[in-house]
C-alpha positions as a printed Julia matrix, in Angstrom:
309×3 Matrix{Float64}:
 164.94   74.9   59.13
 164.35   75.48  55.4
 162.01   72.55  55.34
 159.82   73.9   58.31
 159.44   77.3   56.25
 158.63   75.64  53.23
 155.97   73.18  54.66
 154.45   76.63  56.21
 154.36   78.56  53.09
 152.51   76.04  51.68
 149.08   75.75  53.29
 149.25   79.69  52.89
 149.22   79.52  49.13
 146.18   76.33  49.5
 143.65   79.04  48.68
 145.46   80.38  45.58
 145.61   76.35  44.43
 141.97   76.12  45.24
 141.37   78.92  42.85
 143.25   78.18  39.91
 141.42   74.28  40.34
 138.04   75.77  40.4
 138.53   78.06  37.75
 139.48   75.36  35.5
 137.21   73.18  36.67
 134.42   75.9   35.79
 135.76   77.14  32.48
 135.67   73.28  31.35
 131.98   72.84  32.3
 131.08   76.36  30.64
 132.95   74.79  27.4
 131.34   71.3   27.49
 127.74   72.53  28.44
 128.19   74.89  25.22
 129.78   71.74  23.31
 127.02   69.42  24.33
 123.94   71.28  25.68
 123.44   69.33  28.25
 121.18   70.62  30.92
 122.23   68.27  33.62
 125.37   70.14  33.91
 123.33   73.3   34.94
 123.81   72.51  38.29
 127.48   72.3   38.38
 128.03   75.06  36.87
 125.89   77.0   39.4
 127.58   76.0   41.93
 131.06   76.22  41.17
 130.42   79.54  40.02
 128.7    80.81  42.89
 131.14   79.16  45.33
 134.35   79.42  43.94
 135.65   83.39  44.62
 134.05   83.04  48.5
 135.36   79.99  49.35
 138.72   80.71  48.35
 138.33   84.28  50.31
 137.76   81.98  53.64
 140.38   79.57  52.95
 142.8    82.78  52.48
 141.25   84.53  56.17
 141.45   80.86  57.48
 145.2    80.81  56.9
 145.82   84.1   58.56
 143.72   83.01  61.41
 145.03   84.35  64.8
 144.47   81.54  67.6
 143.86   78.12  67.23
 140.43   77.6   68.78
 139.82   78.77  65.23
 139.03   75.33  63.67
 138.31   74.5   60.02
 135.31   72.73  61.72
 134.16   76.12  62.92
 134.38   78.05  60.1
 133.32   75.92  57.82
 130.26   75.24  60.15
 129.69   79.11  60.18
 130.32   79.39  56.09
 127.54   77.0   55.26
 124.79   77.16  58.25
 125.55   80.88  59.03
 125.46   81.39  55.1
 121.71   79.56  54.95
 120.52   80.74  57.98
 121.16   84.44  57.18
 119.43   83.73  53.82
 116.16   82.47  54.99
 116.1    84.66  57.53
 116.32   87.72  55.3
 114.02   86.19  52.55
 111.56   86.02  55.55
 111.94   89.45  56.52
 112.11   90.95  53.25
 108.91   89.15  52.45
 106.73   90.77  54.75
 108.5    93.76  56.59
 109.69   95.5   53.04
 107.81   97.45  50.39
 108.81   99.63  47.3
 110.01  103.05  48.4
 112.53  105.12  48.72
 113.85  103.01  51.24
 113.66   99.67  50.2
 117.84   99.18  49.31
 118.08  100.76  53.08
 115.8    98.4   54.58
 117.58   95.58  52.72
 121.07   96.45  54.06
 119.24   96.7   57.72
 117.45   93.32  57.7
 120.54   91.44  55.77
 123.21   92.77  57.93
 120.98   92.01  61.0
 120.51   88.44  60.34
 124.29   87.95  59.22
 125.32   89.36  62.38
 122.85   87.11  64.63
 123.42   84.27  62.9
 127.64   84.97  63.23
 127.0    85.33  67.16
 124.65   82.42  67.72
 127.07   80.56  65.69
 130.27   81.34  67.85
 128.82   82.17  71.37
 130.34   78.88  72.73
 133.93   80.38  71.67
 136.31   80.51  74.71
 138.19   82.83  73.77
 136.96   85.83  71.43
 139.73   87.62  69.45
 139.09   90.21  67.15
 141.35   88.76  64.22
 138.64   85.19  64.59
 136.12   87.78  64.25
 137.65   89.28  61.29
 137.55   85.42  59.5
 134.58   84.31  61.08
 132.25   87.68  59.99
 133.91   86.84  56.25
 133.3    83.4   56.46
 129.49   84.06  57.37
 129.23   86.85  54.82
 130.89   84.61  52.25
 128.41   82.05  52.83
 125.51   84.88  52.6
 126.95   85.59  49.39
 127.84   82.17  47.88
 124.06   80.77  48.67
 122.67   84.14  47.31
 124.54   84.07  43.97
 123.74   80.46  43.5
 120.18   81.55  43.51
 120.59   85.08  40.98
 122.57   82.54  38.99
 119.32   80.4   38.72
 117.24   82.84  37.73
 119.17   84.4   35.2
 118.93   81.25  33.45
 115.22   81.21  32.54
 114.33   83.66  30.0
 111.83   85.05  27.43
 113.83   83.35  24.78
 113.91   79.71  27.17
 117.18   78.52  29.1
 119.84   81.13  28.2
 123.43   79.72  30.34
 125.14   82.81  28.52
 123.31   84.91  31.08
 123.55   82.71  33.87
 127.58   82.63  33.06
 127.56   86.8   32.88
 125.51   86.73  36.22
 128.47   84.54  38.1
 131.08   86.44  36.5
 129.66   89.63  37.57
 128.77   88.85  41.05
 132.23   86.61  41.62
 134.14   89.88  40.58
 132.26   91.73  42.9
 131.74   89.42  45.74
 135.57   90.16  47.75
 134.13   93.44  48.37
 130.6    92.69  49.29
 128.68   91.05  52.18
 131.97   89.0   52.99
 133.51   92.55  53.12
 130.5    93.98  55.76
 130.49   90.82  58.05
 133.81   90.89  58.75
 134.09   94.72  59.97
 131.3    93.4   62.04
 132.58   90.35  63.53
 135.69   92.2   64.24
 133.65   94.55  66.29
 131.48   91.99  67.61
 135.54   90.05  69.06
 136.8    93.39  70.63
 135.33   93.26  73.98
 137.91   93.69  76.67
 136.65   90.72  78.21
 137.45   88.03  75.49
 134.97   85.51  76.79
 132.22   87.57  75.89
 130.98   89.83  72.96
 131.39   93.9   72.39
 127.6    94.4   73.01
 128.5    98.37  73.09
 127.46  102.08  71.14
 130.34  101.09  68.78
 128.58   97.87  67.69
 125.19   99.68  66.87
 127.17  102.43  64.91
 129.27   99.44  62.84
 126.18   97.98  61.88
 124.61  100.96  60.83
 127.59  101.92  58.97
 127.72   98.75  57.19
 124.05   98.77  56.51
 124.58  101.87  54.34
 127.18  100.93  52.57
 125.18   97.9   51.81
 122.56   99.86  50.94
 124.33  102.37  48.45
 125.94   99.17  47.06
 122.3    97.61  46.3
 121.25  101.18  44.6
 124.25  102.63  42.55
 122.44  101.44  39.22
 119.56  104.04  40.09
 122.25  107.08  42.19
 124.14  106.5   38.98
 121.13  106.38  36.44
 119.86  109.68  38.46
 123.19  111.44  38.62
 123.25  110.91  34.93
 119.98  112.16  34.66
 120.89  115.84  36.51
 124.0   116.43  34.81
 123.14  115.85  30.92
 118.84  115.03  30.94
 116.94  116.23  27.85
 113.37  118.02  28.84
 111.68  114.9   27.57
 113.48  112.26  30.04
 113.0   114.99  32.85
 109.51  114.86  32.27
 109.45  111.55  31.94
 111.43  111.38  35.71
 108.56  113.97  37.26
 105.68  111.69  36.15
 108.04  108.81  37.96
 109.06  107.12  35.54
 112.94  105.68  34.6
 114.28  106.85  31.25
 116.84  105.32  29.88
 120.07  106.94  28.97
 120.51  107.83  25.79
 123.83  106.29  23.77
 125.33  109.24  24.54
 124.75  109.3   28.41
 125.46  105.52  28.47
 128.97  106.44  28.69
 128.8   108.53  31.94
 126.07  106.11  33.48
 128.97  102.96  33.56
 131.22  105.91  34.91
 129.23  106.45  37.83
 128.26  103.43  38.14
 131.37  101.56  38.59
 132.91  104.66  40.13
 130.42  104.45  42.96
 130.71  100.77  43.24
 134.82  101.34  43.39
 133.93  104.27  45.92
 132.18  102.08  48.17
 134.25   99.32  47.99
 136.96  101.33  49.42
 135.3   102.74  52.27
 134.7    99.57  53.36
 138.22   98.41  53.12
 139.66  101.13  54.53
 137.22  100.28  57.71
 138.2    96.74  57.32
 141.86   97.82  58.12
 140.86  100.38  60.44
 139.11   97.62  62.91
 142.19   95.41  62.3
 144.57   98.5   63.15
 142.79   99.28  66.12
 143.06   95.29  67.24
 146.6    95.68  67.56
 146.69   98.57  68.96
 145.4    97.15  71.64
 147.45   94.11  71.45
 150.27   96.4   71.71
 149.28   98.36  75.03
 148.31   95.15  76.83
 151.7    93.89  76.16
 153.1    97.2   77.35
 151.25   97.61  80.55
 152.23   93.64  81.23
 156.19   94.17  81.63
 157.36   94.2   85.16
 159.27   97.22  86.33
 162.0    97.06  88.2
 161.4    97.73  92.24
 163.55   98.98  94.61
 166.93   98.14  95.27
């Protein structure tokens, strides 16, 4: 018996090995391209950097997975196709539907969350049996992928600059957006795939009001997520602006903070980020809650009574 519980502890703690390898693995590339400057190692450190923190993510769902029609097959089939799919799709989208205004970070969260969410039911429609925990891993494991082909391609661009190739940024730009990526479009997908799982009838999806209000939900959060820099710079702006940067704001233009406001700016920046993040956490667990909930009552309203004697 103490075998059989270690041999299951250990594919739980897989996703913590696969981690620590590809953190070590990156760090030594990051060192040797510095050592060496060689540009054919560019790649590899793109993609290790992009792919390491949402990978692991969907190894760690995958291990908490709830039935097993959910294969490593499947969701590795809805990380990578679900992940370029949804990417195309919005570049598409984006392309011609979106334009600057006031609504641009809105219509972003709209068309991104939208193609995430097709692409996650397209992807699992075949699915026998849809439970809301599979959702859970399988909206992550498309929103992972989302994330993991999208960061690959910031990560690209950061590295061409005025001053020629600059990996310094392209290293910032992973570090930045692997922080932030556990709480990101991973994060949104899954609320929605565990929405998408919670019909009553588990061999088809929850095509219902609550679906349409969980996407639009998500879509702002995504939305405030994409624009915090400017809510922050603007907050900023209204609580300590000099007449010179508020004329500058009128004529629509975007001062810069001053030193001094610098300060508050990374407050309410990260702040809101932090905000955010939570929110959609606390949903996260809400939509999990609420699965077992109803776990629970089928269970209940399943035990015989006792008849007549």
């Amino acid at each position: 018996m103490a075998g059989s519980g270690t041999g299951a502890a250990r594919p739980r703690r897989l996703w913590l090995r696969m981690f620590g390898t590809g953190l070590g693995l990156w760090l030594l590339t990051v060192v040797v391209i510095f050592l060496t400057g060689n540009p054919n190692l560019i790649p590899t450190l793109v993609l290790l950097g992009s792919f390491l923190v949402p990978v692991t993510f969907v190894a760690w769902a995958f291990s908490r997975r709830h039935s097993g029609e959910l294969t490593a097959e499947l969701v590795l089939s809805t990380f990578v196709t679900g992940g370029v799919l949804g990417v195309l799709a919005a570049s598409v989208l984006e392309t011609y539907l979106l334009h600057p205004s006031p609504w641009l970070f809105l219509g972003v969260g709209l068309i991104e969350e939208a193609v995430k969410l097709a692409a996650l039911a397209v992807l699992t429609r075949r699915l026998a049996h849809k439970d809301v925990r599979d959702g859970l891993v399988l909206g992550a494991a498309v929103g992972f992928g989302f994330a993991a082909f999208e960061s690959a391609g910031y990560a690209f661009t950061a590295l061409f600059t005025e001053r020629g190739l600059s990996v310094a940024d392209l290293v910032e730009t992973e570090l930045l957006r692997g922080l932030l990526a556990p709480v990101g479009h991973g994060l949104w997908t899954a609320i929605l795939g565990g929405v998408l799982f919670s019909s009553s009838v588990r061999e088809h999806f929850a095509l219902t009001g609550r679906l349409v209000v969980s996407y639009l939900g998500v879509s702002v959060l995504h939305a405030l997520w994409d624009s915090m820099h400017g809510i922050a710079l603007l907050l900023t702006l209204v609580l300590t602006g000099t007449p010179a940067q508020d004329q500058l704001l009128a004529q629509g233009y975007q001062p810069q903070p001053t030193p001094l406001q610098a300060h508050l700016f990374t407050l309410l920046s990260w702040g809101g980020l932090a905000v955010v993040a939570l929110l959609g956490l606390v949903w996260l667990h809400a939509v999990r809650r609420h699965a077992d909930r109803v776990d629970t009552s089928r269970v209940w309203w399943r035990i015989p009574t006792p008849g007549p004697r």
